[in-house]
MARMIKE-529761 format. One record per residue (C-alpha): residue number from 1; residue in one letter; x, y, z. Coordinates in Angstrom, 2 decimals. Example, Ala and Ser with C-alpha at 12.3 -4.5 7.8 and 13.67 -1.06 7.14 Angstrom:
<pts>
PT	k	r	xx	yy	zz
PT	1	a	12.30	-4.50	7.80
PT	2	s	13.67	-1.06	7.14
</pts>
This chain:
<pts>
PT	k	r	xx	yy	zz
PT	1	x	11.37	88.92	8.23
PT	2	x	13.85	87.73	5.98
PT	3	x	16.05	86.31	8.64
PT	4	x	13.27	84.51	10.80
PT	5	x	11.73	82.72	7.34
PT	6	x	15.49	81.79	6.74
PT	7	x	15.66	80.52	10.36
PT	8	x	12.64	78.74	10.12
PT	9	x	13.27	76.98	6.80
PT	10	x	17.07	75.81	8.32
PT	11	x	15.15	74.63	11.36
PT	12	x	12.22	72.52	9.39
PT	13	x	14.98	70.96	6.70
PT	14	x	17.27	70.05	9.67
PT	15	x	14.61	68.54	11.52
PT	16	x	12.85	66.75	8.16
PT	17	x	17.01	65.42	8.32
PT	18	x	16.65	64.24	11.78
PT	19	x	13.33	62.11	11.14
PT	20	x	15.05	61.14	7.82
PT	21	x	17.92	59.79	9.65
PT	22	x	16.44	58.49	12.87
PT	23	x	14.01	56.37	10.47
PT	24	x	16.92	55.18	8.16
PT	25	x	18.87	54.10	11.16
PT	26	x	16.17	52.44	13.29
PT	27	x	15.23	50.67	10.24
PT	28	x	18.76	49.25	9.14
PT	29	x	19.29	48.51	12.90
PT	30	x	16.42	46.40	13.17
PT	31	x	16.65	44.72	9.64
PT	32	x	20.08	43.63	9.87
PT	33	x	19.23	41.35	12.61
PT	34	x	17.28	38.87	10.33
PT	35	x	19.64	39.69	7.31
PT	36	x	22.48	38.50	9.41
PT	37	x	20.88	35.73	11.24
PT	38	x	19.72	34.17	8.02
PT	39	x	23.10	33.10	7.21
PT	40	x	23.24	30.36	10.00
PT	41	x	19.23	29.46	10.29
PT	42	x	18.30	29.04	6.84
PT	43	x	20.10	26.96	4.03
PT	44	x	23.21	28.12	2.47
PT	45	x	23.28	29.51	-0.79
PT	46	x	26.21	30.02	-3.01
PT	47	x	26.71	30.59	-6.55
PT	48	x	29.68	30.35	-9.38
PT	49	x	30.49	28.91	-12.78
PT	50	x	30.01	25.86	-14.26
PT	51	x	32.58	23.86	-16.32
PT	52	x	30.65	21.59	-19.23
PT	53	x	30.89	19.83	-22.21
PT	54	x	26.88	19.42	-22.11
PT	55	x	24.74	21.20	-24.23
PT	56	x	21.91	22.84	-21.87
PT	57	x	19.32	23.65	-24.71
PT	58	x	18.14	23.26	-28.00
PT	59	x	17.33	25.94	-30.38
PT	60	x	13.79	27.38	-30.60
PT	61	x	12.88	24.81	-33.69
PT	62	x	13.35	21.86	-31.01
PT	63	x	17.42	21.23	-33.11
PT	64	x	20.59	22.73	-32.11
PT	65	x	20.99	26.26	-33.04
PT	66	x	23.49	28.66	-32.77
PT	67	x	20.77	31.30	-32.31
PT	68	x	17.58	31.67	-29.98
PT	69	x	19.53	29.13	-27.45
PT	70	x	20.12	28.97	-23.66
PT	71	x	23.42	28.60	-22.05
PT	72	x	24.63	27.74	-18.46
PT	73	x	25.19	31.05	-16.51
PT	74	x	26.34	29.10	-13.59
PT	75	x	25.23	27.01	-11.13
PT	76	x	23.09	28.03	-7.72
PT	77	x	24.42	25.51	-4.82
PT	78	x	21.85	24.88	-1.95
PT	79	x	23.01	23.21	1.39
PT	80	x	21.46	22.79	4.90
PT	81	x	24.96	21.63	6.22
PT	82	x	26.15	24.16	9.08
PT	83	x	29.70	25.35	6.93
PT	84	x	30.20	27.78	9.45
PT	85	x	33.04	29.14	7.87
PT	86	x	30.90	30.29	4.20
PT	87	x	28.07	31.26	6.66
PT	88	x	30.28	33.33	8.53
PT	89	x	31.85	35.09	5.50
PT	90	x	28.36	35.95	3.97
PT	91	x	27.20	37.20	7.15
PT	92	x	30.25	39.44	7.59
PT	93	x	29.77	40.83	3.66
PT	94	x	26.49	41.57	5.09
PT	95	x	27.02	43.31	7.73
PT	96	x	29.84	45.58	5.94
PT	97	x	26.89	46.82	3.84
PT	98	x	24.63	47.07	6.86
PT	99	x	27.44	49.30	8.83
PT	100	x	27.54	51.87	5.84
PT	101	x	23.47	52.31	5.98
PT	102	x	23.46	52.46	9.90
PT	103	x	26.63	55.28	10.35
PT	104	x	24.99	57.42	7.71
PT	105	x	22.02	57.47	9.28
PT	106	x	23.89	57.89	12.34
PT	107	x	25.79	60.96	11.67
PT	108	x	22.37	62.78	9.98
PT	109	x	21.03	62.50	13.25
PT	110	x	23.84	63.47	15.26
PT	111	x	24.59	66.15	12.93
PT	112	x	20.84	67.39	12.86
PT	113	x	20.88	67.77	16.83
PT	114	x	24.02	69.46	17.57
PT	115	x	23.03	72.21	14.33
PT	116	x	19.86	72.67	16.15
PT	117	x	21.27	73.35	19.51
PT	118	x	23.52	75.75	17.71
PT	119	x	26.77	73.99	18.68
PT	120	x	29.62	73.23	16.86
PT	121	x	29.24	70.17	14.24
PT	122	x	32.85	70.96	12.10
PT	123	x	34.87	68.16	13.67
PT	124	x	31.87	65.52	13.83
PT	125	x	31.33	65.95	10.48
PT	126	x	34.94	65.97	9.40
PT	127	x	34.98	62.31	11.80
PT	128	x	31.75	61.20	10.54
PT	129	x	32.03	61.80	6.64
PT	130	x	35.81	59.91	7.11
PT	131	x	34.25	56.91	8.41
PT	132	x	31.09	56.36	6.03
PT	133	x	33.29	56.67	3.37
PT	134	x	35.90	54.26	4.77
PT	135	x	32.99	52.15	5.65
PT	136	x	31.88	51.87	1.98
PT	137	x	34.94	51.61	0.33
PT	138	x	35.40	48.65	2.74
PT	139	x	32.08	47.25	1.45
PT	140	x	32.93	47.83	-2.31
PT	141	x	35.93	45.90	-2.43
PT	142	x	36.19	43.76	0.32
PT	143	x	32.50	42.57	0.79
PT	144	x	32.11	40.88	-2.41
PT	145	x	35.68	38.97	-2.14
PT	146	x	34.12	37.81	1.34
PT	147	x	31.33	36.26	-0.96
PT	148	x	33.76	34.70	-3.39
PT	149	x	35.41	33.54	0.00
PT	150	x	32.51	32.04	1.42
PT	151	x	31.43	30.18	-2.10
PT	152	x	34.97	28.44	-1.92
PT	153	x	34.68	27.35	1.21
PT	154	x	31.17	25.82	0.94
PT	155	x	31.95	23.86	-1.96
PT	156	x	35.13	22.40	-1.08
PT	157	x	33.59	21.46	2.58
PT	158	x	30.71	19.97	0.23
PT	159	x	33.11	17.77	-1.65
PT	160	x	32.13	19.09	-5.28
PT	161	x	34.84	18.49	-7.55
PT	162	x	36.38	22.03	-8.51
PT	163	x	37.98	23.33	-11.54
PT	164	x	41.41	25.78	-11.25
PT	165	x	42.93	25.15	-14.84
PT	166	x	42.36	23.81	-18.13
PT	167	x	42.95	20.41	-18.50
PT	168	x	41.90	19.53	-21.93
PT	169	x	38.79	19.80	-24.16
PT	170	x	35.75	18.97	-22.74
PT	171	x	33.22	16.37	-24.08
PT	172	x	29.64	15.81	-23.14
PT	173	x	29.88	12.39	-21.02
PT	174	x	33.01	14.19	-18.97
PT	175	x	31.96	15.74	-15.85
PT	176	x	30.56	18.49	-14.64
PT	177	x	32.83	20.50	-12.90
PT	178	x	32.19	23.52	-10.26
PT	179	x	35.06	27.02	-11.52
PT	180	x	36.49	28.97	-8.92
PT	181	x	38.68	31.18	-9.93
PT	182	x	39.02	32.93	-6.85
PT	183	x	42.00	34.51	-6.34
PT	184	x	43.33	35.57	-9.50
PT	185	x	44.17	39.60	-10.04
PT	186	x	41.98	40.04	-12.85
PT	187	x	38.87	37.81	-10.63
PT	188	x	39.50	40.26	-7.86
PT	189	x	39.37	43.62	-9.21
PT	190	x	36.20	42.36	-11.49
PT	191	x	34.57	41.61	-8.52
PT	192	x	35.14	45.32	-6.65
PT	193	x	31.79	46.95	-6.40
PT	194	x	33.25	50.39	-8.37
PT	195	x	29.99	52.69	-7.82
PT	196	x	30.13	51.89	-4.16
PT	197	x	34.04	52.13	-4.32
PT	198	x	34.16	55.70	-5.75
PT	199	x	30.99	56.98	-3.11
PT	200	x	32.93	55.99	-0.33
PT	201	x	36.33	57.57	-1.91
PT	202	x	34.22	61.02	-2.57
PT	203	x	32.92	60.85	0.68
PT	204	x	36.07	61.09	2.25
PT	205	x	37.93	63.41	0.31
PT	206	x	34.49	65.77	1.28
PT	207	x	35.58	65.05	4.58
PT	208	x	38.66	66.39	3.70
PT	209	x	38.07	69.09	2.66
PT	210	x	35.93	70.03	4.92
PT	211	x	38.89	69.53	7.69
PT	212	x	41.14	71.64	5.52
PT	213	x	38.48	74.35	5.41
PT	214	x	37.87	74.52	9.19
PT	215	x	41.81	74.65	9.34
PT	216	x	41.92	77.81	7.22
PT	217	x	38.88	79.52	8.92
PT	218	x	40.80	79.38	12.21
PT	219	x	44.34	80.52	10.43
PT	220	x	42.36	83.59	8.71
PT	221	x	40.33	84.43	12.00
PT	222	x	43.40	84.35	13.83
PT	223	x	45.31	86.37	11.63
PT	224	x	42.12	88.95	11.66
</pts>
């Protein structure tokens, strides 16, 4: 009795998996396609600093104030030029993040139907864990430089004037000037998505381990 009600429950949680997963990946799948298409039908959106000498608000008396005040947090650019390049860099970010939902949901399923049919999963998991967690690492600290990529593109093609260095102090008649600091170390690692960074690096070292385990199975059975 024991073993059939154990049966049964394995059976009903690995199919509950397989719904799970089938809905998680038919539903990435099919989102993705506007997500991604977006970039090059609607208007371009990018956002970064802004360099100023202006003061944006007034305290909450209607005078200047040091406290109870508003500052510039950056500056939203809008565009309905094609800049294929920043379009195709936001779309790319995009889809990194995309991949990571749709092979998850990928190997649930495939996992979920080869455990039901009883046959051997070890090596598709070992595979399959690998790759999601390659996958997200990818998307925690390359997808978001792609973004800084594609905001640097778009305004330069845009002809905004861009700041890279101080110059000076600033004064409120003195323009308005657009910051990129792009490519600096310290810009770069800020920038690194760390919670999806350290999923994708436990995901693989599960993976792993999970190889190493399989390994040692077959070295103990064989020594049996």
């Amino acid at each position: 009795m024991n073993i059939t009600a154990s049966r049964t429950g394995r059976s009903g949680a690995l199919i509950v998996a397989l719904v799970l997963g089938g809905m998680l990946l038919l539903g990435s799948a099919i989102s993705s396609i506007p997500r991604i298409t977006g970039y090059f039908t609607g208007y371009w959106t990018g956002h970064s600093d802004l360099l100023t000498g202006r003061e944006p608000s007034v305290g909450a008396a209607g005078s200047m104030s040091d406290v109870d005040r508003v500052d510039y947090s950056g500056v939203v650019i809008v565009s309905d030029e094609s800049l294929l390049l920043a379009r195709a860099l936001q779309a790319i970010a995009e889809g990194l993040g995309v991949l990571v939902i749709i092979a998850g949901g990928a190997l649930a399923v495939l996992l979920a139907v080869r455990m039901l049919r009883g046959r051997p999963f070890v090596r598709m998991l070992t595979w399959g864990l690998g790759s999601v967690g390659v996958l997200t690492m990818l998307a925690g600290a390359i997808g978001p430089q792609l973004h800084a990529w594609a905001v640097d593109a778009g305004v330069r093609a845009l002809g905004y004037e861009v700041h890279e260095g101080s110059d000076g102090a600033l004064t409120a008649d003195g323009p308005e000037l657009i910051v990129l600091p792009q490519w600096d170390a310290l810009w770069v690692l800020d920038r690194v998505d760390v919670t999806l960074l350290l999923l994708g690096v436990i995901i693989a070292v599960v993976g792993l381990l999970v190889a190493d385990g399989a390994r040692l199975q077959r070295e103990t059975d064989g020594l049996v």
